[in-house]
ZAGU-582074 format. One record per residue (C-alpha): residue number from 1; residue in one letter; x negated, y negated, z. Coordinates in pm, 1 decimal. Example, Ala and Ser with C-alpha at 12.3 -4.5 7.8 and 13.67 -1.06 7.14 Angstrom:
[rec 1 "A" [-1230.0 450.0 780.0]] [rec 2 "S" [-1367.0 106.0 714.0]] 
//
This chain:
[rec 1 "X" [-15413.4 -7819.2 12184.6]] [rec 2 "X" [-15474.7 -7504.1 12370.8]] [rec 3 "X" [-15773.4 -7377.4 12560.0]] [rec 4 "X" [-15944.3 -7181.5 12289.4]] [rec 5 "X" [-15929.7 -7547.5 12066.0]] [rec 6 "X" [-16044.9 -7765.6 12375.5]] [rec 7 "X" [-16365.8 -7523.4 12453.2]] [rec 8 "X" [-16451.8 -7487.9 12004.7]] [rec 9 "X" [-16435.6 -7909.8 12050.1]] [rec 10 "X" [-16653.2 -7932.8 12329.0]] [rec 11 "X" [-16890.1 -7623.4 12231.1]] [rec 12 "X" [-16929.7 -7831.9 11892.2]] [rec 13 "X" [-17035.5 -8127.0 12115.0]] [rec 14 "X" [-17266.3 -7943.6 12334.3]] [rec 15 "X" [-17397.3 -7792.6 11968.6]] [rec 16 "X" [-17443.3 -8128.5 11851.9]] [rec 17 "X" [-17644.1 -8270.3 12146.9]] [rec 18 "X" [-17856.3 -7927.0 12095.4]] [rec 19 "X" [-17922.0 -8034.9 11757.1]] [rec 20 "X" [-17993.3 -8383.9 11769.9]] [rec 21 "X" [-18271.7 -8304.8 12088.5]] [rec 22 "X" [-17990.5 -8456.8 12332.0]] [rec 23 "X" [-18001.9 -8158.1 12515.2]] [rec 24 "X" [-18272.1 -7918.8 12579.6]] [rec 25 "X" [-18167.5 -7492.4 12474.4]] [rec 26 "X" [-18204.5 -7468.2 12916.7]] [rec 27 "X" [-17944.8 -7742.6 12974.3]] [rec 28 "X" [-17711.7 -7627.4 12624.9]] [rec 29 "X" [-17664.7 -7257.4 12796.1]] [rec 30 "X" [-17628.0 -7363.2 13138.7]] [rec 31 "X" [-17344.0 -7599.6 13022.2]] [rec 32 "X" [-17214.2 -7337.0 12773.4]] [rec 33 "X" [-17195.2 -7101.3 13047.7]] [rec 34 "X" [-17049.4 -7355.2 13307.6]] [rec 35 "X" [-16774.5 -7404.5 13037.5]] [rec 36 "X" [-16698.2 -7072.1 12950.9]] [rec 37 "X" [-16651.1 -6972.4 13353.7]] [rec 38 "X" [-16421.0 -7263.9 13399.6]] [rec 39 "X" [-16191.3 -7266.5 13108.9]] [rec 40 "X" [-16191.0 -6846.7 13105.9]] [rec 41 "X" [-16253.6 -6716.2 13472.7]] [rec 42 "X" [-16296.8 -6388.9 13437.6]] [rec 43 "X" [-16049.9 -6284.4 13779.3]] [rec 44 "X" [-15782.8 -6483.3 13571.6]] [rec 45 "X" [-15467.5 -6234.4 13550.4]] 
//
């Protein structure tokens, strides 16, 4: 599994707890975001 599958899986989770009220839209972007910085830094070369 590479990095692009690992963040779709757990961007389908974070979707899921989104949709099912787990989550509120604040705490699904903050996460989103948090994973998106970690998994694809943008000052990775």
């Amino acid at each position: 599994m590479d990095k692009q599958e690992l963040f779709d899986k757990q961007k389908e989770l974070l979707d899921t707890f989104l949709a099912t009220g787990a989550i509120t839209k604040d705490q699904y972007d903050k996460s989103l975001n948090a994973l998106q910085e970690k998994m694809f830094p943008k000052s990775e070369n």
